[in-house]
N, C-alpha and C positions, 0 to 999 in steps of 0.2 A: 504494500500500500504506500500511498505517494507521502501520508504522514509521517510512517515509520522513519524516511530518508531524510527530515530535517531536524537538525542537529539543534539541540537547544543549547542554552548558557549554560555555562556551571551552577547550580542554584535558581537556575530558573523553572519556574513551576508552570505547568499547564492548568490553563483554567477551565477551557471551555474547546471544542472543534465545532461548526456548523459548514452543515451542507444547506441548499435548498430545502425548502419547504416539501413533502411528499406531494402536496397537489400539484406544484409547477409539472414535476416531471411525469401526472400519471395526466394531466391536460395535453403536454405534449404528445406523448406515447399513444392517447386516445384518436389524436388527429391522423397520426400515424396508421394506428389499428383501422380507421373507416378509408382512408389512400390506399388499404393494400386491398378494400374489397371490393372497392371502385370496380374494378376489371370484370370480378363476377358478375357483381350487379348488371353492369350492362350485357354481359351474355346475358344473363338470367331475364331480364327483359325483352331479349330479342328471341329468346325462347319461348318466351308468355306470345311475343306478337312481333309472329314471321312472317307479316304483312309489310311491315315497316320498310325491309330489306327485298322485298320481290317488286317494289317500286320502283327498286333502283336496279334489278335485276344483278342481285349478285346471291349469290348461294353459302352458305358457310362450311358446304361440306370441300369446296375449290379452298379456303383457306384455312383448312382446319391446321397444318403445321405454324402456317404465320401466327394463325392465334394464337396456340400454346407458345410459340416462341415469346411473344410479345404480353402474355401474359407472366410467363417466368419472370424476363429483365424485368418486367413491373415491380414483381414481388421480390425481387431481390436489391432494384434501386430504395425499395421501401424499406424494410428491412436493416438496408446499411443506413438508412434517414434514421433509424430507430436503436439502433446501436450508435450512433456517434449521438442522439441526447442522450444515452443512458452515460455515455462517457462523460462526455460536460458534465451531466448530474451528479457522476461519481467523483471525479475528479476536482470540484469547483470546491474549495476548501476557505473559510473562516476559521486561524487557530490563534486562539486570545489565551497569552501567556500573562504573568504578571511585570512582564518589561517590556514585551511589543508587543504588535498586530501582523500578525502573516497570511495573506490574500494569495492562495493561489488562484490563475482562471486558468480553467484550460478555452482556450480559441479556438483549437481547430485541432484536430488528431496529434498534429507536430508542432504546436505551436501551443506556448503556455506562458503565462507570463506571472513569475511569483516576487511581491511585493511587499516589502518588511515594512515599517514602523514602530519608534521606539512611541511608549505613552506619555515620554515627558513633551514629545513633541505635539502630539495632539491638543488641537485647539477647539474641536470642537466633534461632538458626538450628534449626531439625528438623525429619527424614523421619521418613516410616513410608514400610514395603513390607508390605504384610498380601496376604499369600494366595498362591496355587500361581501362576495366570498371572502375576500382579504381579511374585515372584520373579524365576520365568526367565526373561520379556521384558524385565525390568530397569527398574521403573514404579511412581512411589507419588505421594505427598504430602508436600508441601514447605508448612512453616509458619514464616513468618518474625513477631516478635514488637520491638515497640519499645519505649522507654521510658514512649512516651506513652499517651493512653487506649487502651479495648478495642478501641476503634474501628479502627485502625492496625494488626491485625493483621490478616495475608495467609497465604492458607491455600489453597492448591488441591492438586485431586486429578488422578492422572493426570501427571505431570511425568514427561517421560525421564529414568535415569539421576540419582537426585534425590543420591545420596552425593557423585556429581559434582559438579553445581548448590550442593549444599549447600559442599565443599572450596573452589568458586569464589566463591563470595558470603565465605566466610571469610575467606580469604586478601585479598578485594581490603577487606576490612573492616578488619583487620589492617593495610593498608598504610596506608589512609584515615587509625585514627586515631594510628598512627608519624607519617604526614605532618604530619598538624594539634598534636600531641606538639611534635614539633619545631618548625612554625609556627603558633601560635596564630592571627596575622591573618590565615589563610586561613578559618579558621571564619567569617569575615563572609561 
């Protein structure tokens, strides 16, 4: 797993991993599952009514290889649509230590992009929840903001529980900069 391979500080404590929220990726996967049966369906229709196609005078018994062919690539273009969001889903990591923030994304199969921040540098923590599902399954957007350039801020959508997330990342920010308050040479 992609967690096991990042290396923590000496004495630093994990507090929390989040993935996406479970509905993001069964709304995807769902759109998926009705694209792969597209194909049937319209056989299945044109079996209901073989009037359709004698209009245009074509017969399906002249294509029946093209169809199964073109049925396969269908289900298997789908299929890899549904395996590459199970990755992203898998892959897309929030892991909140009590000295940073590490954002992996994955982008794209080969393409991942992982992003540290310390919590002393953090300037600013906030959700949203916008919308009726989002509400009652308890599901938004967590944006975390740093001192430094544009570039540094972390923004995803879909986070469990983000009031939570948000309380935790506070509090362990909180402690962070009590800790370093107190001892300055730890900041090196």
């Amino acid at each position: 797993m992609l967690f096991e391979k990042i290396q923590l500080e000496p004495g630093e404590e994990l507090l929390k991993v989040v993935r996406k929220h479970w509905f993001i990726i069964l709304a995807e996967l769902f759109g998926v599952l009705i694209m792969l049966f597209v194909p049937f369906i319209i056989l299945f229709a044109i079996t209901l009514f073989p009037d359709i196609l004698s209009n245009f005078n074509i017969s399906l018994t002249n294509y029946n290889s093209l169809i199964t062919f073109s049925i396969a690539g269908w289900s298997v273009l789908t299929l890899m649509t549904g395996f590459a969001i199970w990755t992203h889903y898998y892959l897309d990591l929030w892991i909140i230590t009590d000295r940073r923030i590490i954002l992996v994304d994955q982008i794209h199969f080969f393409n991942r992009n992982v992003s540290i921040f310390r919590l002393e540098r953090l300037q600013d923590i906030e959700f949203y929840i916008k919308g009726i599902i989002p509400t009652f399954l308890n599901f938004g957007t967590v944006k975390a903001q740093t001192a430094s350039a544009f570039e540094s801020n972390f923004r995803t959508n879909g986070l469990p529980d983000p009031r939570g997330l948000q309380a935790i990342i506070q509090k362990a920010m909180d402690q962070r900069l009590a800790l370093l308050h107190n001892n300055p040479d730890l900041a090196d």
